[in-house]
C-alpha positions in Angstrom: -59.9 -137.4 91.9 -62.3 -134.4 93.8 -61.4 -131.1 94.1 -63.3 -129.8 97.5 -65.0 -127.0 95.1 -66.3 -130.1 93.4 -68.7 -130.9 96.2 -72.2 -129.1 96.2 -73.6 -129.6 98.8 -72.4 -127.5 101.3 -72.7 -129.3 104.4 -71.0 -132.3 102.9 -68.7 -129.6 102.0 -67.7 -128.1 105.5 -67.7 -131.5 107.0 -65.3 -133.0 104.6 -63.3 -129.8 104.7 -63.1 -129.4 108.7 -62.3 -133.6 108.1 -59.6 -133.2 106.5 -57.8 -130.2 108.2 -58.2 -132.5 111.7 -56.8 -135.4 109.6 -54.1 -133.9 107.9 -53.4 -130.9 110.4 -54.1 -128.2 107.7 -55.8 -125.1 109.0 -57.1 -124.1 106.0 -58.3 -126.2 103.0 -58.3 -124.3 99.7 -61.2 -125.1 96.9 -58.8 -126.4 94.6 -57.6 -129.1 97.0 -57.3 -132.4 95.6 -58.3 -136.0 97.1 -57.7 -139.3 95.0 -60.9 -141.2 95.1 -59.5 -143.9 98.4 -58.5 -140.4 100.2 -61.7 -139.2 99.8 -64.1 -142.6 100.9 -62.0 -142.6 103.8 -62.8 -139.1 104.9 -66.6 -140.3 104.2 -66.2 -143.1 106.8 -64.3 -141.5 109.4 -67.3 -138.5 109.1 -70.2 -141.7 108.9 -68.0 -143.1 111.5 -68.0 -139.8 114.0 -72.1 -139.5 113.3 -72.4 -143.0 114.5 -70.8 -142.4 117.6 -68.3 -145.2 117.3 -65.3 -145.3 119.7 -62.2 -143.9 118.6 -60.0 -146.8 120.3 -62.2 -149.3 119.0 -59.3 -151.4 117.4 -57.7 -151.1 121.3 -61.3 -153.4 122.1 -61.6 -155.5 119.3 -60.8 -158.9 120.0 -60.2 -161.0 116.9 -61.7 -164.5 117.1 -58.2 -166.4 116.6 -56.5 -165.0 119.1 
């Protein structure tokens, strides 16, 4: 588990926090919020994900090979 007053870096910080209010529709996220370790990788990736520029309907264009 993180709380978000366990991040120091506070870049990370707001980027995790405005993450997570868009995710989960909060509109404010309090320091002693709580993420289980899967919550929070996923929140990481989404972020890594938005840096990279990658397309938000990209499972709509993804063709697996055995179809």
């Amino acid at each position: 588990m993180i709380r978000i007053r366990e991040i120091t870096d506070p870049d990370l910080k707001a980027r995790v926090v405005a993450k997570l209010g868009e995710v989960r529709g909060l509109a404010i996220v309090p320091e002693w919020f709580e993420l289980d370790d899967a919550d929070f990788v996923d929140l990481l990736n989404e972020i890594r994900d938005d840096d990279a520029g990658l397309n938000d309907d990209w499972e709509k264009d993804y063709q697996p090979r055995w179809r």
